[in-house]
TORLO-218887 format. One record per residue (C-alpha): x, y, z. Coordinates in Angstrom, 2 decimals, padded with zeros to 5 digits. Layout:
BEGIN
<rec><x>X</x><y>Y</y><z>Z</z></rec>
...
% end
This chain:
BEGIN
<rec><x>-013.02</x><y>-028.41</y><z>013.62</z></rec>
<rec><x>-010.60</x><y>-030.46</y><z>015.31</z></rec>
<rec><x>-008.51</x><y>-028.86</y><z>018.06</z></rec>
<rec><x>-004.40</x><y>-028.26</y><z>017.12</z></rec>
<rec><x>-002.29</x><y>-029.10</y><z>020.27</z></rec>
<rec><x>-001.29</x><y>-026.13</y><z>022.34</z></rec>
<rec><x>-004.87</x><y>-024.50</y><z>021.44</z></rec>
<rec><x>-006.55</x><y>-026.53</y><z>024.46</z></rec>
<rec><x>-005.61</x><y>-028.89</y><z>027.52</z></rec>
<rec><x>-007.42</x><y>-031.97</y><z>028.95</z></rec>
<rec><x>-007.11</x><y>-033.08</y><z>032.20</z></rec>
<rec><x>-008.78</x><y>-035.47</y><z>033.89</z></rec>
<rec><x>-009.69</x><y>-036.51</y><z>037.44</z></rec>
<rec><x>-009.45</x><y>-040.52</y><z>038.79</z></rec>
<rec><x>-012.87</x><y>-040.96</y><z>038.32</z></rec>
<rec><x>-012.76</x><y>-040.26</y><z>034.54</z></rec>
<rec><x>-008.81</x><y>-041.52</y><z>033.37</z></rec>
<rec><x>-009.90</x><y>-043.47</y><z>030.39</z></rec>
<rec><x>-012.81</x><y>-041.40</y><z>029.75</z></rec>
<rec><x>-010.33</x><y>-038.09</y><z>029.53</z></rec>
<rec><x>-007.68</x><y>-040.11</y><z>027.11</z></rec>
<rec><x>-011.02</x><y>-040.79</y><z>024.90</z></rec>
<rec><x>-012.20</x><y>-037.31</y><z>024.90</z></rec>
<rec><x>-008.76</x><y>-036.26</y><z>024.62</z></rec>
<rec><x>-008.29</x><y>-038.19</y><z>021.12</z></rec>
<rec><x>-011.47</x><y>-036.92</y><z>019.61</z></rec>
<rec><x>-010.06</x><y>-033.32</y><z>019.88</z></rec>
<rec><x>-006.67</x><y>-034.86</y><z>018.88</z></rec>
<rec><x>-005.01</x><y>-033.18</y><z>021.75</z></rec>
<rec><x>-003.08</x><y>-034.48</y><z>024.58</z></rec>
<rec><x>-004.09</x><y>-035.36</y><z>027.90</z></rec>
<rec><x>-002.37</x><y>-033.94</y><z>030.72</z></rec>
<rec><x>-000.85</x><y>-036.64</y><z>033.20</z></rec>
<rec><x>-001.59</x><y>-036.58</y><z>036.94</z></rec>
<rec><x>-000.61</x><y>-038.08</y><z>040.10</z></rec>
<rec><x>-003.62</x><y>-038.35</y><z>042.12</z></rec>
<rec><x>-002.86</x><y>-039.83</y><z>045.82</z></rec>
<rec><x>-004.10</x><y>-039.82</y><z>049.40</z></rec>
<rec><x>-002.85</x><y>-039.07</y><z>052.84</z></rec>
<rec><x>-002.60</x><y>-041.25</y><z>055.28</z></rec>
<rec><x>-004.68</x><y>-039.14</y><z>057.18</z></rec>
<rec><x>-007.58</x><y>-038.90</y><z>054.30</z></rec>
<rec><x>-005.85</x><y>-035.84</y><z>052.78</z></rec>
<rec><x>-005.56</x><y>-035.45</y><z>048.65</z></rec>
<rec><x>-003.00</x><y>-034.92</y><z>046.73</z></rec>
<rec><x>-002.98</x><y>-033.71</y><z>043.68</z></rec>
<rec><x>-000.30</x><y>-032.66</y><z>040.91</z></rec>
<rec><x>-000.09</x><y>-032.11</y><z>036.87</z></rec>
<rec><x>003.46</x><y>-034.05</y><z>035.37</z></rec>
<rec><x>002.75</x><y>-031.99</y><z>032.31</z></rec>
<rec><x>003.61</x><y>-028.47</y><z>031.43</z></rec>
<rec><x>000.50</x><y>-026.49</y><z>031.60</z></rec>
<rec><x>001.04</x><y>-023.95</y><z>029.27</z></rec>
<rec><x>-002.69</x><y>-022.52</y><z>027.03</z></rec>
<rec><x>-005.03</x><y>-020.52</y><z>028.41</z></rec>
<rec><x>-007.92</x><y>-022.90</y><z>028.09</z></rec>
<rec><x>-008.38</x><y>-026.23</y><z>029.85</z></rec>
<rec><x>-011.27</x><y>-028.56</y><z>030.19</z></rec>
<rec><x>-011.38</x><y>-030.69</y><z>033.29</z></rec>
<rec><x>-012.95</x><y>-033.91</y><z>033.26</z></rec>
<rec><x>-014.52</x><y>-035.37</y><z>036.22</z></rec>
<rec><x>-017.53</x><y>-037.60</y><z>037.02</z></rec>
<rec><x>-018.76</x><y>-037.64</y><z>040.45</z></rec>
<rec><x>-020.12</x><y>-041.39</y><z>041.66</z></rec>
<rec><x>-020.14</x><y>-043.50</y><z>044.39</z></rec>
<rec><x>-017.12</x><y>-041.55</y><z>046.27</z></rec>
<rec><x>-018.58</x><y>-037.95</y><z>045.48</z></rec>
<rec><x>-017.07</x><y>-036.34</y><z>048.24</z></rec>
<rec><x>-013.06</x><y>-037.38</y><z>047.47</z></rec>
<rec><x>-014.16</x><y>-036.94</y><z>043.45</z></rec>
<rec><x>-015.31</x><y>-033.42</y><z>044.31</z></rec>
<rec><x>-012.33</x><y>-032.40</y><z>046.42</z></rec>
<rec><x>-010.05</x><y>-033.78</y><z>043.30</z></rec>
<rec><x>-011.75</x><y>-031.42</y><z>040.71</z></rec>
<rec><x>-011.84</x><y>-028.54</y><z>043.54</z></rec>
<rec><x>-008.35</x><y>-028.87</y><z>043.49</z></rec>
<rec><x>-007.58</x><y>-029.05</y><z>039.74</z></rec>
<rec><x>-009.00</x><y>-026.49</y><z>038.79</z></rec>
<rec><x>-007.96</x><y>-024.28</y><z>041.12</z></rec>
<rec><x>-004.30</x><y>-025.46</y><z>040.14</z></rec>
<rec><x>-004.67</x><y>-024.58</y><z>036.84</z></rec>
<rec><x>-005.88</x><y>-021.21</y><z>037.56</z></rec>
<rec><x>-003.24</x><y>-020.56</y><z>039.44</z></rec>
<rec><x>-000.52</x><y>-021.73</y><z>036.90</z></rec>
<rec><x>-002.37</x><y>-019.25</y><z>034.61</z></rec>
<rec><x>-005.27</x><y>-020.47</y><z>032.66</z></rec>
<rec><x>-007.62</x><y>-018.23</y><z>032.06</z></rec>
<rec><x>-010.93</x><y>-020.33</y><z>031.11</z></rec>
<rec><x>-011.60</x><y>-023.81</y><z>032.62</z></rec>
<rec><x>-014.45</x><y>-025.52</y><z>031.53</z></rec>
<rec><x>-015.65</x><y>-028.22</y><z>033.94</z></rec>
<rec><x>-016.92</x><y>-031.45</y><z>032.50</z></rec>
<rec><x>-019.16</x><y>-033.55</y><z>035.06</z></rec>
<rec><x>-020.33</x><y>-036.06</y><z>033.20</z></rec>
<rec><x>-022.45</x><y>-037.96</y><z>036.45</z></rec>
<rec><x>-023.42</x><y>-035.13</y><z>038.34</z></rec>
<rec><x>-023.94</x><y>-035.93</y><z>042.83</z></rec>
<rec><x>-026.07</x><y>-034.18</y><z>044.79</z></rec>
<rec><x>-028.86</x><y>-033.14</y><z>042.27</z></rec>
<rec><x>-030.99</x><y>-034.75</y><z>044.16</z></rec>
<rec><x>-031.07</x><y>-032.55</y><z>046.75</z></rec>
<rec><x>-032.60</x><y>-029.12</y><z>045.11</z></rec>
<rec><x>-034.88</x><y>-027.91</y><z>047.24</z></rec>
<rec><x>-035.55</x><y>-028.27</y><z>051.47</z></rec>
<rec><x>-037.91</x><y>-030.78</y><z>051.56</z></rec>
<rec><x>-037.52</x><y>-031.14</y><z>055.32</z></rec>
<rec><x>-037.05</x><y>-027.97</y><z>058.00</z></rec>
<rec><x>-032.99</x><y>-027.52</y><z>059.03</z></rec>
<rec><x>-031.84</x><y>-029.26</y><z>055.52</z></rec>
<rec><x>-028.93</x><y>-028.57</y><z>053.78</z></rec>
<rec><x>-029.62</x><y>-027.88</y><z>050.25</z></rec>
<rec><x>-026.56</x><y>-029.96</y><z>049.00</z></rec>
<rec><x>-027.38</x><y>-029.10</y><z>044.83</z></rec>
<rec><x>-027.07</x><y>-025.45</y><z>045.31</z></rec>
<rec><x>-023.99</x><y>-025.87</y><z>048.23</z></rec>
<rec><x>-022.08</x><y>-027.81</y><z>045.33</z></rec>
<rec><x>-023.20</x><y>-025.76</y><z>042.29</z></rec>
<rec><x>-021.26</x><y>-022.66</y><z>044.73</z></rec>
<rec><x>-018.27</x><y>-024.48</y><z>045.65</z></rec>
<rec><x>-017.70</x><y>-025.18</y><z>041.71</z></rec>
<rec><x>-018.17</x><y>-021.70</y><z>040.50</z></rec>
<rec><x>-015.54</x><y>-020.73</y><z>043.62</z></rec>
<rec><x>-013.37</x><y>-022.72</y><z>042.80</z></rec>
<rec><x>-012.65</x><y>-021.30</y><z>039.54</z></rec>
<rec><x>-014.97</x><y>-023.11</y><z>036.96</z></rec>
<rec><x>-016.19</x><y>-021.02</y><z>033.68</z></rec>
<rec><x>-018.62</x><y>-023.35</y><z>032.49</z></rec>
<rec><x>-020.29</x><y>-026.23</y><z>033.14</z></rec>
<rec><x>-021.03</x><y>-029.72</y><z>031.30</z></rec>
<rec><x>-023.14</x><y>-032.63</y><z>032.80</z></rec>
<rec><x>-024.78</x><y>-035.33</y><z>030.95</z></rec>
<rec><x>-028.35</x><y>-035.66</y><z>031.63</z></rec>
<rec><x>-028.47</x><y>-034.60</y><z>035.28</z></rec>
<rec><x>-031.01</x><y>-036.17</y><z>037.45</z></rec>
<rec><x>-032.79</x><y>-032.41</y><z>038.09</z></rec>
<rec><x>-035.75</x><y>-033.58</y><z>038.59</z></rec>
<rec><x>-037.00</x><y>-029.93</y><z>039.82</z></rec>
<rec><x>-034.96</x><y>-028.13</y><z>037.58</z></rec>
<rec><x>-036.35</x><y>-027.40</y><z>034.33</z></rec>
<rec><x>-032.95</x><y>-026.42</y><z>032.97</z></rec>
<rec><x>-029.41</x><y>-026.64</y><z>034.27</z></rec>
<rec><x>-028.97</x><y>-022.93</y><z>033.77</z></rec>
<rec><x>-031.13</x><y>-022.43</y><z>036.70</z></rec>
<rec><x>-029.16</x><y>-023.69</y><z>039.11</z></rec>
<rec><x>-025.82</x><y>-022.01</y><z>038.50</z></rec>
<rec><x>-024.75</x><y>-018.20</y><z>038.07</z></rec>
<rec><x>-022.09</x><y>-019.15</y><z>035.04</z></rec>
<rec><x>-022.81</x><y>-020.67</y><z>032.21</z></rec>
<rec><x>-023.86</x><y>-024.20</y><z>032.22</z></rec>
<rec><x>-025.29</x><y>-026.97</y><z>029.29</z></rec>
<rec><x>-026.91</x><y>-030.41</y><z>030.47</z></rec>
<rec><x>-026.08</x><y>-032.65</y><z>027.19</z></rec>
<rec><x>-027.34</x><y>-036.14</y><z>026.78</z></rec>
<rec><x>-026.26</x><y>-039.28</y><z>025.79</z></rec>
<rec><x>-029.74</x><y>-040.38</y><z>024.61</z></rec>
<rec><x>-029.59</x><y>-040.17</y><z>021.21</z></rec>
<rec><x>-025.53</x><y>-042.11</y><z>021.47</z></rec>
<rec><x>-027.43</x><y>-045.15</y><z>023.70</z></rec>
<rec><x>-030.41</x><y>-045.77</y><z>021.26</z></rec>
<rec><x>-027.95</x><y>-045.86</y><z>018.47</z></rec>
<rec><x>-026.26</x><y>-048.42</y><z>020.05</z></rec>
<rec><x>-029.12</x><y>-050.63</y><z>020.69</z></rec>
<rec><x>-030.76</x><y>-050.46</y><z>017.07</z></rec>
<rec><x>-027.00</x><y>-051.48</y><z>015.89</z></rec>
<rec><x>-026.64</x><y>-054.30</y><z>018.18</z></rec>
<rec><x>-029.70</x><y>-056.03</y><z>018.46</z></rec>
<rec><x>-031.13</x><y>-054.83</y><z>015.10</z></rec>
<rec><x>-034.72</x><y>-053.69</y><z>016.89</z></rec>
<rec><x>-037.79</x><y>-054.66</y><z>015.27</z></rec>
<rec><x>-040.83</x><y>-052.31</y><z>015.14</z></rec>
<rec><x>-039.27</x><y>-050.41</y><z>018.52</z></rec>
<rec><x>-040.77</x><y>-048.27</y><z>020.89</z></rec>
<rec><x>-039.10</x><y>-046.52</y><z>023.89</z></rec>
<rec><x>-040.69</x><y>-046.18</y><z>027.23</z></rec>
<rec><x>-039.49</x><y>-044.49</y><z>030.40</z></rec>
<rec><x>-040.63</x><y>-046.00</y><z>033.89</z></rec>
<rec><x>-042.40</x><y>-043.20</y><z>034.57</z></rec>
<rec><x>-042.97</x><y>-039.11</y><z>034.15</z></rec>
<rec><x>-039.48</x><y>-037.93</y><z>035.28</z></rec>
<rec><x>-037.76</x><y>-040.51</y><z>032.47</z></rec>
<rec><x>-040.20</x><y>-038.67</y><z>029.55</z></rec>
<rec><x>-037.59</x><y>-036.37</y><z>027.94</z></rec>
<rec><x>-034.90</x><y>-039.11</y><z>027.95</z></rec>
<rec><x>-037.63</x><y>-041.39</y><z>026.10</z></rec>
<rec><x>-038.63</x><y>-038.16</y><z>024.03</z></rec>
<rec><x>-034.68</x><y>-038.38</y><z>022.93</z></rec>
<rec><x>-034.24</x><y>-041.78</y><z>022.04</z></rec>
<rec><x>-037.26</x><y>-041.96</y><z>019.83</z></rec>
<rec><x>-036.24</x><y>-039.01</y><z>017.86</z></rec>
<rec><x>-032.81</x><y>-041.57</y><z>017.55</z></rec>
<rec><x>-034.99</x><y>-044.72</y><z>016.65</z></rec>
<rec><x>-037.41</x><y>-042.49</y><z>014.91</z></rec>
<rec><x>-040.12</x><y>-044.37</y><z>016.50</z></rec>
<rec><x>-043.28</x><y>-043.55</y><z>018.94</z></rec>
<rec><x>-042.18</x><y>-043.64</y><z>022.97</z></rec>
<rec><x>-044.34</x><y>-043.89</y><z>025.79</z></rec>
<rec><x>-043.96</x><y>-043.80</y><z>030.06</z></rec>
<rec><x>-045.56</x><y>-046.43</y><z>032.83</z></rec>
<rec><x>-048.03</x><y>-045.20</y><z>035.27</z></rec>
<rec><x>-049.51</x><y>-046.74</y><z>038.27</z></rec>
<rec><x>-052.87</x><y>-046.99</y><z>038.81</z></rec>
<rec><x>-054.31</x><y>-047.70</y><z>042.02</z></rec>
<rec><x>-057.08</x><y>-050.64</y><z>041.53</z></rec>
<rec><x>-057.72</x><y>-051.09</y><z>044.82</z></rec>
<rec><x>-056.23</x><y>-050.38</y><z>048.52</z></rec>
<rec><x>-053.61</x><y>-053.45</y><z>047.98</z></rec>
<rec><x>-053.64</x><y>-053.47</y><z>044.08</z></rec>
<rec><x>-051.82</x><y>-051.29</y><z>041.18</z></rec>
<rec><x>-051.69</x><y>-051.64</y><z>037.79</z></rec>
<rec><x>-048.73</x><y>-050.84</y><z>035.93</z></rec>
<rec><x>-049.65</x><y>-049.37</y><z>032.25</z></rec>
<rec><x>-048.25</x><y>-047.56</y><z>029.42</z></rec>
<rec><x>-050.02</x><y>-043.76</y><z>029.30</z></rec>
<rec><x>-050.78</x><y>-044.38</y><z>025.32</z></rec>
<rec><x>-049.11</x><y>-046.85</y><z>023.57</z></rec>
<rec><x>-049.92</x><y>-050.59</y><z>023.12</z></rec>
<rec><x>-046.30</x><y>-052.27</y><z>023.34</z></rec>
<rec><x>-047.57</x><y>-055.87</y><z>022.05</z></rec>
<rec><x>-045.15</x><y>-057.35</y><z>019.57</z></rec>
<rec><x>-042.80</x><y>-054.31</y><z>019.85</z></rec>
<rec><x>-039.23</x><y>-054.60</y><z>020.69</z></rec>
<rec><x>-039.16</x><y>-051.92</y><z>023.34</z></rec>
<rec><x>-036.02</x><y>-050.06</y><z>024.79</z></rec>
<rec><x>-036.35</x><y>-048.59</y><z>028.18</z></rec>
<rec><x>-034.77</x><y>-045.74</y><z>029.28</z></rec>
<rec><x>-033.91</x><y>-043.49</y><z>032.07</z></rec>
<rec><x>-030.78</x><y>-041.26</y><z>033.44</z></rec>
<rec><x>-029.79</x><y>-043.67</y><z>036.34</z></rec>
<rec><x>-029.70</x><y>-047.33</y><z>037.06</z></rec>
<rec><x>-028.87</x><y>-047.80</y><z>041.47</z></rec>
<rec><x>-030.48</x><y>-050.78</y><z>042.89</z></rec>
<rec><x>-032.58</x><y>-051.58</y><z>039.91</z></rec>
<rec><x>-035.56</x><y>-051.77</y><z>041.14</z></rec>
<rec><x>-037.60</x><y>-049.75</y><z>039.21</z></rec>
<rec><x>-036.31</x><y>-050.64</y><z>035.97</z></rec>
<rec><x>-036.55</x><y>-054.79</y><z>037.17</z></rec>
<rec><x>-040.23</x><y>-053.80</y><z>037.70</z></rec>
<rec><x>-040.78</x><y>-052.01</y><z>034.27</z></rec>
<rec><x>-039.48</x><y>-055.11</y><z>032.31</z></rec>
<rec><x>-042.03</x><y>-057.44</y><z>034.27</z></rec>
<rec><x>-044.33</x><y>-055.27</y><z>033.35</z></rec>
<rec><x>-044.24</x><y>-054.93</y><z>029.96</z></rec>
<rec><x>-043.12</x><y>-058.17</y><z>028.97</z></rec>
<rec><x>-046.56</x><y>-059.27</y><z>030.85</z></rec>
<rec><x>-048.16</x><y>-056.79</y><z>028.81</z></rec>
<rec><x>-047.13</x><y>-058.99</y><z>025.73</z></rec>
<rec><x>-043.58</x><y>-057.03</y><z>024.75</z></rec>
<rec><x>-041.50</x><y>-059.11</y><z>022.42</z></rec>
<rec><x>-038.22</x><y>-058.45</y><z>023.85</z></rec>
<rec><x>-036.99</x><y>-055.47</y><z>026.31</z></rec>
<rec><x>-033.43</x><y>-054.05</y><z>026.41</z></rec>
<rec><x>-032.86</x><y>-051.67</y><z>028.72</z></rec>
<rec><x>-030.37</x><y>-048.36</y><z>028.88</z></rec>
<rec><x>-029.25</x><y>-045.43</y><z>031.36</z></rec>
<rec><x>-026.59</x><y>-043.21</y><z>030.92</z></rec>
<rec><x>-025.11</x><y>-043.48</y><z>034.92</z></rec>
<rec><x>-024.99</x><y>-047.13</y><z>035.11</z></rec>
<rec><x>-024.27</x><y>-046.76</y><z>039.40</z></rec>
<rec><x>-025.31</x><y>-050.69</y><z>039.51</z></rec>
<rec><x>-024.96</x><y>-051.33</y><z>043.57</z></rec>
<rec><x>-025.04</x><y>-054.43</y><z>044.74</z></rec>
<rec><x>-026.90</x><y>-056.78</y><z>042.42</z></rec>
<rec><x>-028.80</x><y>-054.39</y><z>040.22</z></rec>
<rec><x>-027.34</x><y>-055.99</y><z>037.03</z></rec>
<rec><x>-028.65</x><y>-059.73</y><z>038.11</z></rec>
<rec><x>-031.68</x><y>-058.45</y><z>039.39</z></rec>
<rec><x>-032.87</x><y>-056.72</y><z>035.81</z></rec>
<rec><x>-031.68</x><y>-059.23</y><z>033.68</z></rec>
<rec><x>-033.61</x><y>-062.18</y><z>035.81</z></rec>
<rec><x>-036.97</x><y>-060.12</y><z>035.13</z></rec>
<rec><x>-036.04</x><y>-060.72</y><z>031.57</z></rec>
<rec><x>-034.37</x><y>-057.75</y><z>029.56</z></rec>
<rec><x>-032.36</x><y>-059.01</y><z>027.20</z></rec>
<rec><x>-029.62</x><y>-056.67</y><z>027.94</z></rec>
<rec><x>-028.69</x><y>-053.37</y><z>030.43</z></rec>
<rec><x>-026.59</x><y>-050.70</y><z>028.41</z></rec>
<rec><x>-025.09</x><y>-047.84</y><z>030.06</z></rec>
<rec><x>-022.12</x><y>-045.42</y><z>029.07</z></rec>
<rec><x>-018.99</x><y>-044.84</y><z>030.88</z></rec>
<rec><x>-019.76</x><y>-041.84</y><z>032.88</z></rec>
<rec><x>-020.02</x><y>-044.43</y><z>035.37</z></rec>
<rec><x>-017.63</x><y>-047.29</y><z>034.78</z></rec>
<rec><x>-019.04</x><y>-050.24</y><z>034.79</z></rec>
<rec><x>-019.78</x><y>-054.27</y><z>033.34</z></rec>
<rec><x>-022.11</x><y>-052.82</y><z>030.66</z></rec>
<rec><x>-020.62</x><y>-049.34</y><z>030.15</z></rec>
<rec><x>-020.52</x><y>-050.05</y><z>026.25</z></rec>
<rec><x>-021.12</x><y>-046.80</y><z>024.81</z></rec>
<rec><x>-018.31</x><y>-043.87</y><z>025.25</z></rec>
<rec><x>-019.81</x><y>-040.16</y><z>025.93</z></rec>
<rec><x>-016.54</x><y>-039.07</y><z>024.65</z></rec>
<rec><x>-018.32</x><y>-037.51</y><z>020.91</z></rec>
<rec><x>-020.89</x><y>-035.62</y><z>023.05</z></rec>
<rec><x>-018.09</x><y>-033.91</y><z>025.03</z></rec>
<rec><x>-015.51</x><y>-033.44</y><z>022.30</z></rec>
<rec><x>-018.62</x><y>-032.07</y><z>020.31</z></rec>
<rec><x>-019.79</x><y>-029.59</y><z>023.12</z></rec>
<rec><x>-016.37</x><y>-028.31</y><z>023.88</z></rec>
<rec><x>-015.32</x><y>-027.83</y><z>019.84</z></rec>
<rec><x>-018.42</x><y>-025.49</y><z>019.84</z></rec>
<rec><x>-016.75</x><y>-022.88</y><z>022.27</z></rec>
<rec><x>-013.05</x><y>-023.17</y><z>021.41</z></rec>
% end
């Protein structure tokens, strides 16, 4: 069902402008304009230039590489448009900070996953959207908050895109290791092919061998995958690996491409033929819009 204008409002924080407008068009609503400024002093300012006038408003804010001035924005916004009368506000995070942090793995530590998962549900939030959190020690997003809350994924939206694109022959997926298995688990079902994740093993007190759990990925065109691309590390190290282990191509996709410094260089000179990410995090390869997983998500409840 596509949304009639006045039924629902979008609104959209400066992390995610163009990513609003898109989810925005696939409800075929409006999005509200904002002016979103700062102090001198470090302050934020924020104010709607459109009437706010439904009862139900989704507000659409990822949360990278400033998290702390992104958070205070969508703190703010929503707590503006509860005040200016709407009654649900659904909050759509597509990158999701501080989920790293869920548990005290150190005496005296600030559990920053469950301080943030509060201060949303203060400020006024209904429900929750993310887009495959990193929660590693969270079996389901559900857990960590007290209203309702739905982790979607963009899995299924980034193996499309490679199989279209590079036309993949005889394709396997592999994550770089356990925590990346249900985001491999996803894109097969996409690619309708087998998947597979790396493990080390330790050969000897300086050695380790890098080594799919089951598969054999010779000949294969295999697409790796995992929820977040930083330094790129990890993922430079997975395409060494498997193209040693007699791959025929690798491509490789996340759906926070975070990129710092020279993460893109550094996977694409350990030979993956391309990096694909979505545009939770803007970015040189953010190719694929999460736009239809949030328009679809939110047309469910409205």
């Amino acid at each position: 069902m596509v949304q009639k204008s006045g039924e629902l409002q979008i609104i959209g924080g400066s992390a995610s402008e163009a990513l609003t407008i898109r989810v925005a068009r696939e409800l075929g609503v409006q999005a509200l304009k904002t002016e979103i400024r700062r102090f001198p002093d470090g302050e934020t300012y924020v104010r709607c230039l459109d009437k706010v006038d439904v009862e139900k408003a989704a507000v659409i804010q990822s949360v990278y590489l400033h998290p702390n001035d992104y958070l205070i924005e969508y703190f703010l916004i929503v707590d503006m448009l509860k005040d200016l009368g709407v009654k649900t506000v659904y909050g759509v995070l597509p990158y999701f900070a501080y989920a790293r942090q869920d548990e005290r793995f150190t005496s005296g530590e600030a559990v920053s996953f469950a301080t943030v998962t509060k201060l949303i549900e203060k400020a006024g939030t209904d429900q929750v959207f993310t887009i495959d959190a990193h929660r590693h020690r969270v079996p389901d997003i559900t857990m960590a908050f007290r209203i309702p809350a739905v982790d979607l994924t963009a899995m299924g939206l980034l193996a499309q895109y490679a199989q279209q694109k590079y036309s993949m022959k005889n394709p396997l997926v592999v994550g770089p290791d356990e925590e990346a298995e249900r985001w491999a688990r996803e894109a097969a079902e996409q690619l309708r092919c087998g998947y597979d994740i790396l493990e080390k093993i330790r050969l000897s007190d300086t050695e380790v061998s890098i080594q799919p759990k089951r598969l054999d990925v010779r000949g294969h065109d295999v697409l790796i995958v995992d929820d977040i691309i930083s330094t790129g590390g990890t993922m430079a190290e997975t395409c060494t690996a498997l193209l040693n282990m007699g791959a025929r191509r690798v491509l490789v996709a996340c759906t926070h491409p975070l990129l710092v410094g020279n993460a893109l260089a550094r996977i694409l000179r350990a030979g993956a033929e391309d990096v694909i990410g979505t545009d939770t995090v803007p970015s040189p390869v953010s190719y694929v819009t999460v736009a239809p997983v949030i328009s679809k998500a939110i047309q469910e409840i409205t």
